[in-house]
C-alpha positions, 0 to 999 in steps of 0.5 A: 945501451947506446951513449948519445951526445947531448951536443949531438947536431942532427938534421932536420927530422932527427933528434936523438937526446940522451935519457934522463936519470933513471927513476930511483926503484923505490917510486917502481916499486911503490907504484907497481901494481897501482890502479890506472884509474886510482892514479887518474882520480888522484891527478884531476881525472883529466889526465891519460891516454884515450882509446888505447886498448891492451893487447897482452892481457890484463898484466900491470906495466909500470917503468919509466918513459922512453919516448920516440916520435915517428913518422907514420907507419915508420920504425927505423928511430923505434929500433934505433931506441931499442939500442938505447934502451934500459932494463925498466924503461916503457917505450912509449911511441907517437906514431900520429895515431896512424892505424894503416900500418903496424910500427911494432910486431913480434921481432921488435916484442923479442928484441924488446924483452931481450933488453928488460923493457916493461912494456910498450906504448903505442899512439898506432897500431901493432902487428902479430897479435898472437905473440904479444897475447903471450902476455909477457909484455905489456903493450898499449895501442890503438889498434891492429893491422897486418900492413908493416912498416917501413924503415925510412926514418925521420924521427926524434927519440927522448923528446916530450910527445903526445900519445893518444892524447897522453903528454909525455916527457922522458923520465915519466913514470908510464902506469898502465892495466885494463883500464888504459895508461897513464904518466906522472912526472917524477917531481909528482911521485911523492904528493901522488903516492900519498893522495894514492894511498888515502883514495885506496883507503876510502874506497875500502871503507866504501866497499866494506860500507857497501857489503855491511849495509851501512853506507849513508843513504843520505849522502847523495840527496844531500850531495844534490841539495848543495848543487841547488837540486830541490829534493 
């Protein structure tokens, strides 16, 4: 990894800030193979990323945020945070939902897996399907599309984004499997595994419910009477 200065003065369309601490392992380990969908129920099931689709599979992704705003079609600070990057981080990547050409393919996907990273998420397209289809890193776009990138720059990495209608911060913990992709900040991760945790167990209950035979099924004609629904 590459130190950056936090005091660092750039030019205009340039920022480079340093990453945060990283997330304590106990939170990836806790939240490694947690449900996209569990965790969106838990946080008001207004939250997460629309549209973006996987592309390697059905593998789970958790790690932490590394965020990089770019123009669109353009990679150069997505390579430059490749440098920066630490075993664990998800990189994820505004790309202002550009589709017409690929900002990440398959030599940016090796030199990803070289430096430990978790999976990548981008609000744009990818390229060189095949190779991500491996399966041996996540990664979440909008889209698919031959057409490369260019490499002139005008960026900003490790700054709070907006990936296809996902807010993320540095330091996010980034979730994401068939379902779409989620993030959490690290000041939620304690009262969200709890919440995470009573929901699995209610849907258990549900579903062992369903397979017995013993679901209530009064519980939604009462659910609708106390809407003011006449049944």
């Amino acid at each position: 990894m590459l130190n950056v200065k936090s005091n660092q003065s750039w030019p205009a369309g340039y920022i480079i800030n340093p990453p945060p601490p990283a997330l304590d392992a106990k939170w990836l380990e806790s939240f490694r193979g947690m449900p996209s969908a569990i965790v969106s129920d838990c946080l008001g099931r207004n939250v997460g990323g629309l549209g973006l689709k996987p592309f390697h599979g059905s593998r789970h992704m958790c790690g932490s945020a590394l965020t990089v705003r770019v123009r669109p079609g353009d990679n150069l600070m997505i390579l430059k945070a490749l440098q920066m990057a630490r075993p664990g981080d998800v990189l994820v990547i505004d790309g202002s939902g550009d589709q017409t050409r690929a900002v990440i393919g398959g030599i940016m996907r090796a030199m990803a897996l070289k430096a430990g990273i978790a999976g990548v998420v981008v609000n744009g397209a990818i390229r060189d399907l095949d190779e991500w289809a491996e399966g041996d890193l996540p990664v979440f776009a909008l889209g698919c599309v031959h057409r490369g990138p260019s490499t002139d720059g005008g960026g900003e990495i490790n700054v709070p984004i907006s990936c296809a209608g996902l807010v993320v911060n540095p330091g996010d913990l980034i979730i994401g499997d068939a379902d779409g992709v989620v993030a959490v900040s690290p000041a939620e991760l304690d009262a969200l595994l709890s919440r995470c945790g009573d929901l699995l167990d209610r849907e258990a209950g549900l579903m062992q419910a369903i397979e017995a035979g013993t679901l209530d099924p009064l519980r939604f004609d009462d659910l609708l009477r106390s809407k003011g629904c006449p049944i």
